[in-house]
GUBADREN-608135 format. One line per field, with one value per residue (C-alpha): residue number from 0; residue in one letter; y, x, z. Coordinates in Angstrom, 2 decimals. Layout:
seq = (NUM	...)
type = (A	...)
v = (Y	...)
u = (X	...)
w = (Z	...)
! end
This chain:
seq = (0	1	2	3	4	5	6	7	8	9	10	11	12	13	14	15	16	17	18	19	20	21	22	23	24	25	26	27	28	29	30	31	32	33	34	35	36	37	38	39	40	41	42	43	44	45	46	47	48	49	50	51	52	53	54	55	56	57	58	59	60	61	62	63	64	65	66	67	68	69	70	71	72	73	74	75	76	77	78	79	80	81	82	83	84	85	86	87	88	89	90	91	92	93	94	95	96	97	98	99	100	101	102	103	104	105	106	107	108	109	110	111	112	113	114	115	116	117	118	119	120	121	122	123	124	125	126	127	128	129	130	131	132	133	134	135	136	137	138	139	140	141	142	143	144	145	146	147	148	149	150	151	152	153	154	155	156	157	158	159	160	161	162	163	164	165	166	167	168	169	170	171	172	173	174	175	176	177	178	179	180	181	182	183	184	185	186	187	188	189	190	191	192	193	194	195	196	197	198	199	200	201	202	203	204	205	206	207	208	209	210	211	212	213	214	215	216	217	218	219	220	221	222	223	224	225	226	227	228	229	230	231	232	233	234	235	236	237	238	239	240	241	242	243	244	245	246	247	248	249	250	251	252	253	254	255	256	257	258	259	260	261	262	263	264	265	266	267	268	269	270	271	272	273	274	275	276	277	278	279	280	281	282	283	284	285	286	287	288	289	290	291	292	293	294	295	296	297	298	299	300	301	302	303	304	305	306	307	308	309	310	311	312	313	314	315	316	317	318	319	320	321	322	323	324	325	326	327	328	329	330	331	332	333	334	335	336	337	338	339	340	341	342	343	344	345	346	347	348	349	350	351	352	353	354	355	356	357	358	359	360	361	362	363	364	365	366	367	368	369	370	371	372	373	374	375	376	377	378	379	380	381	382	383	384	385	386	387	388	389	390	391	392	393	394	395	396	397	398	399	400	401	402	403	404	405	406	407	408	409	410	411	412	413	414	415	416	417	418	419	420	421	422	423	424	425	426	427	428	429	430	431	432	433	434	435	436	437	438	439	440	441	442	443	444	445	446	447	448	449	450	451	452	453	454	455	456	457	458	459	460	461	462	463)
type = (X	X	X	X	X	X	X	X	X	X	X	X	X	X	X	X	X	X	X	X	X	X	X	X	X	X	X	X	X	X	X	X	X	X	X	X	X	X	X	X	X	X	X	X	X	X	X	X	X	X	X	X	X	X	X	X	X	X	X	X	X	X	X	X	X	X	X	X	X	X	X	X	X	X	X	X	X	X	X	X	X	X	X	X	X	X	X	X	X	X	X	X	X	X	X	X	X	X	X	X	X	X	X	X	X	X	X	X	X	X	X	X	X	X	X	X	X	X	X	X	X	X	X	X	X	X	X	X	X	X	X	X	X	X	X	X	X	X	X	X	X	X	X	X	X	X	X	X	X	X	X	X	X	X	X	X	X	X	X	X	X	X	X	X	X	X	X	X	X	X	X	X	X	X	X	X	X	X	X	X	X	X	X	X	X	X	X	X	X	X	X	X	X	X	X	X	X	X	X	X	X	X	X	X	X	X	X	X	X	X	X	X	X	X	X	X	X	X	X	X	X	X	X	X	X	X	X	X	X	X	X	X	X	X	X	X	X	X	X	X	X	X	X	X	X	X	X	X	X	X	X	X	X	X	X	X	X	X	X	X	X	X	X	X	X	X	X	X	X	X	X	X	X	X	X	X	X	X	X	X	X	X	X	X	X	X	X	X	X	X	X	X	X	X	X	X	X	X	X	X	X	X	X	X	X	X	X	X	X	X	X	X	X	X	X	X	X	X	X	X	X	X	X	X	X	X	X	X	X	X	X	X	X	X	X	X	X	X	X	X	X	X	X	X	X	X	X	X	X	X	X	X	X	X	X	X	X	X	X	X	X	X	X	X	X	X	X	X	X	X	X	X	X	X	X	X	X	X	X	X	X	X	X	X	X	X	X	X	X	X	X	X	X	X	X	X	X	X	X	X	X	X	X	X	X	X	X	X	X	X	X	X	X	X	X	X	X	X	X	X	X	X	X	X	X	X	X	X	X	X	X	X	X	X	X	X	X	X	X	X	X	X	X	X	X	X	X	X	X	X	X	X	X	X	X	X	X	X	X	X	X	X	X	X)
v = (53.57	51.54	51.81	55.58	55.77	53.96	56.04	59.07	57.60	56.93	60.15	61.97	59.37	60.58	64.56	63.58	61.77	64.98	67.80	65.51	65.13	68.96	71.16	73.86	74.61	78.90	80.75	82.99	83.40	83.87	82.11	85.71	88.00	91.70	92.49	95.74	94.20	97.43	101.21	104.46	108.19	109.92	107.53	107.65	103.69	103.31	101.51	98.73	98.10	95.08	95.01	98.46	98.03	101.46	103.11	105.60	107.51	109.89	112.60	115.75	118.45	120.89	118.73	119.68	116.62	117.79	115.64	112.83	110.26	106.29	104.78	101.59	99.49	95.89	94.14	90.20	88.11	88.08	91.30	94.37	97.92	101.63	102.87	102.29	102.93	105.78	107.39	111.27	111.87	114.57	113.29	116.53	114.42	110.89	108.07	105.04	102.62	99.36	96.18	93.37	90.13	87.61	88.51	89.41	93.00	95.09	98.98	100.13	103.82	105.98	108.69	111.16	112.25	115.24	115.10	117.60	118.56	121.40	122.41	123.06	124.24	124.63	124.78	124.79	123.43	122.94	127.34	129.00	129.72	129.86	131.71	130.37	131.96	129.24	131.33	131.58	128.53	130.04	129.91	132.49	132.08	134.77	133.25	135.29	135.97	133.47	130.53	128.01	128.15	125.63	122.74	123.44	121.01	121.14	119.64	119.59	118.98	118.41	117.14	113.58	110.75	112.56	112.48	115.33	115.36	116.04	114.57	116.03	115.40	116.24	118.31	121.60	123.90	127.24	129.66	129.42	129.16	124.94	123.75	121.02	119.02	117.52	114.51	112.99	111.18	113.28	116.62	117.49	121.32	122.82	125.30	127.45	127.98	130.76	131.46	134.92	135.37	138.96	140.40	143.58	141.94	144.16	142.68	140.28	137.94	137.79	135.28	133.47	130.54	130.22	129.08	129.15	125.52	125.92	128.24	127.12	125.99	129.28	131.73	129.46	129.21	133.05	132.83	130.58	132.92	135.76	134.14	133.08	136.21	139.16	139.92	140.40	139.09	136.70	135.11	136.32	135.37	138.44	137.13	137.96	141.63	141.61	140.31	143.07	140.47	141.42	144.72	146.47	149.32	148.33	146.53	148.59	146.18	143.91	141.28	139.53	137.61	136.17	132.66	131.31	128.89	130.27	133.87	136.50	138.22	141.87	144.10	142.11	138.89	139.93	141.33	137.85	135.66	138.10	138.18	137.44	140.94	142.90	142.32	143.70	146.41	149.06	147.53	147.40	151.07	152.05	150.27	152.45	155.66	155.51	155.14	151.38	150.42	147.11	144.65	143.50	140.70	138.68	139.06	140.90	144.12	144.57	145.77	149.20	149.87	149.33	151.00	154.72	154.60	155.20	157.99	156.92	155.09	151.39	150.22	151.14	147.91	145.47	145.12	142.43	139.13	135.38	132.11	129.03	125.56	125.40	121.29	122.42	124.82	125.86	124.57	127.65	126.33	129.50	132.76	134.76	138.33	141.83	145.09	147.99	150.75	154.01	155.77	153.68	151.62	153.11	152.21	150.75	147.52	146.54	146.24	143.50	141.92	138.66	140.29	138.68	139.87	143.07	145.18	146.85	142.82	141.51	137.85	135.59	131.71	129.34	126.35	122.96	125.53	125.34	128.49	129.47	132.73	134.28	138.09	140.75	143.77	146.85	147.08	150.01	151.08	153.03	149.75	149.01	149.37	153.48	153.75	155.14	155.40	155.01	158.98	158.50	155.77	157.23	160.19	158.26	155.64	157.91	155.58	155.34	152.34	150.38	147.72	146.65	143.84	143.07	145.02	147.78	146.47	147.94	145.18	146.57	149.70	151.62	154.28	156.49	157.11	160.66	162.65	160.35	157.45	154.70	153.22	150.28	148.48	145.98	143.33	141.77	140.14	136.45	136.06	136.61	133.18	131.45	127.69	125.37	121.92	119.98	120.84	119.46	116.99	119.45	121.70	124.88	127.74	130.92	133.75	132.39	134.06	137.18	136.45	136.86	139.64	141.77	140.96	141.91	145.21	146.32	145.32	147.35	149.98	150.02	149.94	153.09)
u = (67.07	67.16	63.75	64.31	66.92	64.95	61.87	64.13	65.75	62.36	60.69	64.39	63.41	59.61	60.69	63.48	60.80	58.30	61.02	61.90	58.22	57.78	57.46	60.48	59.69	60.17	57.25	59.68	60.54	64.06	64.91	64.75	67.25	67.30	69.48	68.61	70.22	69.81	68.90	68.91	67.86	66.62	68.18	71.65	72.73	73.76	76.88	76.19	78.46	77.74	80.22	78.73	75.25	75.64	74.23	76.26	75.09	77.33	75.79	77.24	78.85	75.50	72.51	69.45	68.67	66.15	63.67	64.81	63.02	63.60	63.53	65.44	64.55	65.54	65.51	65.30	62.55	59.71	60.99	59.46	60.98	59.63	60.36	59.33	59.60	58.45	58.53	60.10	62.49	64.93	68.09	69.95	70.88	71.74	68.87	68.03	65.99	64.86	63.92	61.99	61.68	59.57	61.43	64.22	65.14	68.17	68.44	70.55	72.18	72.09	73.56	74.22	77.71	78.60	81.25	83.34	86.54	88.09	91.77	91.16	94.52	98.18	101.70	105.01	107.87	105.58	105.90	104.38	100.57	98.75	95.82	92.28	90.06	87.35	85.59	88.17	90.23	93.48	96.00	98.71	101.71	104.11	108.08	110.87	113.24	115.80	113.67	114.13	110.91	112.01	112.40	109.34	107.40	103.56	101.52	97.86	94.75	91.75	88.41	87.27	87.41	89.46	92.03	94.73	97.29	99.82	100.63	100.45	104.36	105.60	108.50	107.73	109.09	107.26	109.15	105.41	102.29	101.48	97.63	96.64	93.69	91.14	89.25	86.00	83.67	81.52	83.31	86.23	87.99	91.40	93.26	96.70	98.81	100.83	104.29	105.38	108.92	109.04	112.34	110.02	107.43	103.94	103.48	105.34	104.54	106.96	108.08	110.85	110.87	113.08	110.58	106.73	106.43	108.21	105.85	103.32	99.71	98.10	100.59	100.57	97.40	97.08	100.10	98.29	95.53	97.98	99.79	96.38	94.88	97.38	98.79	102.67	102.80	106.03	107.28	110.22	111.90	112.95	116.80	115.34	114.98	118.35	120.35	119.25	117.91	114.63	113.94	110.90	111.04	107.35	106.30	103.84	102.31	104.48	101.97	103.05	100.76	102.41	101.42	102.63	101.17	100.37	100.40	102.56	101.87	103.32	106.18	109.00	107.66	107.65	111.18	112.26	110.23	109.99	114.30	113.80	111.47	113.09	117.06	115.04	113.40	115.66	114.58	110.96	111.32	112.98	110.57	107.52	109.33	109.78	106.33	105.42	102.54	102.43	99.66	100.29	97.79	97.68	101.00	102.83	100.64	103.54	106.16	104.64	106.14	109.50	109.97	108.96	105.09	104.06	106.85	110.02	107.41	107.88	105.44	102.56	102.46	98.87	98.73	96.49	97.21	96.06	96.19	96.05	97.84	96.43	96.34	94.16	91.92	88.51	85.52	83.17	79.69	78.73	79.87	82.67	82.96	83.97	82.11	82.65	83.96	81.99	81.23	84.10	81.08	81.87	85.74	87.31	87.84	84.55	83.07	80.88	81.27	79.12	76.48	74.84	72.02	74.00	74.86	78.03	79.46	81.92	81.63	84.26	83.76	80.97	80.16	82.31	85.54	88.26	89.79	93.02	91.71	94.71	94.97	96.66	94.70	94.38	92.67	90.73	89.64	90.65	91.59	94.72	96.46	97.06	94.21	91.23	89.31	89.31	90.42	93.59	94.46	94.58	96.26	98.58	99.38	98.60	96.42	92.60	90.69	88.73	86.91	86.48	85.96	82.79	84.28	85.53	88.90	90.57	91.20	91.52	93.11	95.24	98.14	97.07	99.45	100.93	104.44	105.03	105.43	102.63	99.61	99.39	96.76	96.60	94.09	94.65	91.04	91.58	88.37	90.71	91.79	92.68	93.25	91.13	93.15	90.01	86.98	83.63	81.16	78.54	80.67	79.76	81.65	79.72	81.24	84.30	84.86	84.87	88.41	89.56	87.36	88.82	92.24	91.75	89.93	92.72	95.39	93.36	93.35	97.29	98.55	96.78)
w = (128.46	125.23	124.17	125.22	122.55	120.02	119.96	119.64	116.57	115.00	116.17	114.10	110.47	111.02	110.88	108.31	106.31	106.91	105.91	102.48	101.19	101.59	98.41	98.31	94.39	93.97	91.81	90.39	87.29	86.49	83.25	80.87	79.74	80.40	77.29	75.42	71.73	69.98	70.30	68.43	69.31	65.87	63.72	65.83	66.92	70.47	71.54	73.86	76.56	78.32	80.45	82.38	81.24	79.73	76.11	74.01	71.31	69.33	67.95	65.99	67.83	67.56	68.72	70.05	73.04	74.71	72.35	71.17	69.97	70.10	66.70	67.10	70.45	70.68	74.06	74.69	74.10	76.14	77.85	78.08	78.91	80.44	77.06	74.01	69.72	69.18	72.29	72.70	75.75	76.88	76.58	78.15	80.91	81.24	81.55	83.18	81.43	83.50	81.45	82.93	82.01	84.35	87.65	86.09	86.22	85.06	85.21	81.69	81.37	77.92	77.53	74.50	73.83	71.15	68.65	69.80	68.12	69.95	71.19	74.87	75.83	73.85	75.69	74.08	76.03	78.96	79.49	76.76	77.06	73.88	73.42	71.73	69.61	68.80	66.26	64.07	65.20	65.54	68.21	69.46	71.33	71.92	73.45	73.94	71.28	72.58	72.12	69.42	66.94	65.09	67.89	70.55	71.50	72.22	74.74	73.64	75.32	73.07	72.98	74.81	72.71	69.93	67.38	66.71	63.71	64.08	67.35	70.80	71.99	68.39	67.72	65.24	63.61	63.98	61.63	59.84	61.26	61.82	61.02	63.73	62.42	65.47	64.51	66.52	64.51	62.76	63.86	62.64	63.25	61.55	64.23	62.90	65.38	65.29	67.02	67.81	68.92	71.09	72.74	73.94	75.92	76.73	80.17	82.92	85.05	87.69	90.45	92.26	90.20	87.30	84.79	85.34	86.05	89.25	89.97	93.05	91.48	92.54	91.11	88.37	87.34	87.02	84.93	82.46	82.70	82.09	78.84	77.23	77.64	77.84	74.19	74.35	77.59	79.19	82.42	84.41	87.08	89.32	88.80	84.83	85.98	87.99	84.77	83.06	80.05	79.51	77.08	79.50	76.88	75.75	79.03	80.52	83.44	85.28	87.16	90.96	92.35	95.54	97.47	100.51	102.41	105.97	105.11	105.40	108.51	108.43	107.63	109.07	107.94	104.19	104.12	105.64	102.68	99.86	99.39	95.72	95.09	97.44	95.79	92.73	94.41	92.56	89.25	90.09	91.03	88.38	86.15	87.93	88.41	84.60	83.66	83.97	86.12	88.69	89.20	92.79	94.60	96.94	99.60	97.02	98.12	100.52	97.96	97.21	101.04	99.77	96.41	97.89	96.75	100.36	101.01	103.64	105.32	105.24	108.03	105.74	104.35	105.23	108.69	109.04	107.03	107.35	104.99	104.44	103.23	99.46	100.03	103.30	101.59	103.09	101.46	99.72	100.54	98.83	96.87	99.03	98.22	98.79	99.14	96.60	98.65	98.80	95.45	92.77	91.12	88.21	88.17	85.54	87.46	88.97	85.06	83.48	86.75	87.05	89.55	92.26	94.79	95.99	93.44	96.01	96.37	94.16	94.18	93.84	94.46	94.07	96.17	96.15	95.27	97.68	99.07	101.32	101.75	101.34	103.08	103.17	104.15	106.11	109.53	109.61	113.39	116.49	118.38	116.69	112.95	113.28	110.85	112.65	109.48	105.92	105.29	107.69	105.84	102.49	104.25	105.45	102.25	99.49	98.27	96.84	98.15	95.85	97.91	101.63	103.71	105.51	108.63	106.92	106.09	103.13	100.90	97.14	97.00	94.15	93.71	90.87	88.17	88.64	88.16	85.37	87.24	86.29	88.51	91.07	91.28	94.68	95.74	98.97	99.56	100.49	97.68	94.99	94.24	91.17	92.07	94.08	94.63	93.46	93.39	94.69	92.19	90.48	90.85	88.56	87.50	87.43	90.37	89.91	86.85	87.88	88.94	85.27	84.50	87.28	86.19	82.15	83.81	85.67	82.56	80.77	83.10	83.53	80.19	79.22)
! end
């Protein structure tokens, strides 16, 4: 058993011995850097960040990329690189470029980036909307005449990696118009701002809330819209209209477009939610029996019901309604959109629409937006609604429809302006939606902005 042990011991130092005399050396070569040192695009130096192994050259705000070529290339010694001096490439997207170095490799990222000194948006006191005009870089803001001009304060959102003077945050004093000066490298842009104090606002934007920030993100992002956009125009709360502190006498559109998450399913349903509008109903009545026209979308195409538009008759309001939680919204893989009903092509609000394959659709959404398709529409059909077809239901309401739903459903519809009591325009199509609660990478804007175009159309249409 000894010996046993013994010849297992030496047989353990023989393999020991083996294993150490064997040659474990690598043939790779790993002792060169990857560094790119220097680069530069038509004479433009990148800036090297080592840290991300990314490449960023600044170029002026107008720059053609989509030829660039390298005249500056530096990389480590003994390296070499898929690119190289002298060499054109199309820089309207971002590139990789891989340098090698034995077997060594690292992948580097350049990009181009424009000197861009623009005012994207303008808000005073966190309300007021101002409006852009980029070709003449001025900026508009109407308040109401009880506002302060001389202590508002801005928030201002400007271009990426810029400087603005003076200061977003900054109190001013807007008796005279302000000049805000954008900085961003080699781009620089002057914007006056103008402040324009009104007591006889052209158009409202109406709601619950007291003040436009309290407004839900859907309702509030078509008030933006509204402000930027709609000359004269103001927020008001309806306890605004019930005080009696607003001067309508050169209001001709008052805009509500109503949100609530889950919908508001019928008649009984909206007199229960819609308190607020309906404790104003004589005012809003008043305001159209006199002349002044209503914008009403979304769930707020119940109120025409309950100001007399649709006769004694308060059951004519949608009758078929659905909707979702805006944090829950449904994903658009696709454009969503509505039909142009019958022979109204040619009505004032289906113009310079963004067209699409169907010259009768109006599209609405693109992919990666988020939607809570929001409806409030009419059922049109002998099983149930009292509307057998589209002629009994204008019969019935008084009303002139303007687009329909893939069934038939009436979902855009209007009360002409007659006896000298002004137009309503309604859209209750769950495509008409102005805020997506984020939206999908690559996302692009394109159907989406028909949205605003229908909405300056029928503005335009109602103030007449």
């Amino acid at each position: 058993m000894k010996r046993n042990i013994i010849n297992i011991i030496c047989a353990l130092c023989m393999i020991c011995g083996l294993t150490a005399c064997k040659d474990n050396t690598s043939d790779l070569n790993l002792s060169g850097d990857c560094m790119i040192e220097a680069i530069a695009l038509d004479g433009y130096q990148g800036v090297i960040d080592l840290a991300t192994r990314t490449i960023t050259v600044r170029l002026p705000e107008v720059y053609e990329t989509s030829a660039m070529k390298i005249t500056t290339l530096s990389i480590s010694q003994g390296a070499v690189c898929n690119i190289v001096p002298g060499q054109t490439i199309n820089m309207d997207a971002a590139k990789m470029i891989r340098v090698q170095n034995g077997d060594v490799i690292l992948d580097w990222t350049i990009r181009v980036l424009h000197d861009e000194a623009r005012i994207r948006a303008f808000i005073l006191n966190d309300i007021y909307q101002g409006s852009i005009n980029q070709d003449t870089k001025t900026i508009t803001v109407y308040v109401p005449a009880t506002v302060d001009i001389k202590n508002l304060i801005p928030t201002i959102t400007y271009s990426e990696n810029a400087t603005i003077t003076p200061s977003s945050g900054t109190v001013q004093d807007f008796t005279s118009p302000v000049t805000y000066t954008v900085r961003n490298n080699s781009a620089e842009s002057t914007y006056t701002v103008t402040v324009i104090a009104i007591d006889k606002p052209k158009a409202l934007f109406i709601g619950s809330a007291s003040t436009m920030n309290e407004l839900d993100p859907e309702a509030k992002e078509a008030c933006l819209w509204m402000l930027g956009n709609i000359e004269g125009s103001l927020y008001a709360s309806f306890s605004d209209l019930r005080a009696g502190t607003l001067n309508l006498t050169e209001c001709k559109v008052i805009w509500w477009h109503w949100h609530v998450d889950g919908g508001v399913d019928g008649h009984d349903v909206f007199a229960a939610k819609a308190t607020d509008a309906l404790d104003t109903k004589n005012e809003l009545r008043t305001f159209y029996e006199n002349g002044g026209s209503l914008f009403l979308t979304r769930y707020a195409t119940n109120l025409p019901s309950f100001i007399g538009v649709t006769g004694d008759d308060e059951w004519t309001t949608p009758n078929n309604c659905w909707g979702q939680n805006e944090d829950a919204a449904e994903l658009c893989n696709g454009p969503w959109s509505f039909r142009i009903y019958d022979d109204k092509s040619d009505h004032a609000l289906w113009q310079n629409l963004i067209a699409g394959d169907n010259a009768q659709e109006v599209y609405c959404t693109d992919a990666g937006y988020h939607i809570t398709n929001s409806t409030a529409q009419y059922h049109i059909g002998t099983d149930w609604g009292g509307y057998n077809d589209h002629s009994a239901w204008e019969a019935r309401t008084g009303g002139k429809i303007l687009g329909i739903g893939g069934d038939g459903a009436v979902v855009a519809w209007e009360y002409p302006a007659k006896d000298g009591k002004g137009g309503i325009v309604c859209i209750g199509s769950g495509c008409y939606d102005w805020y997506s609660y984020t939206l999908e990478a690559g996302y692009v804007e394109n159907f989406h902005k028909n949205i605003s175009i229908i909405t300056q159309n029928a503005f335009n249409y109602l103030k007449k």
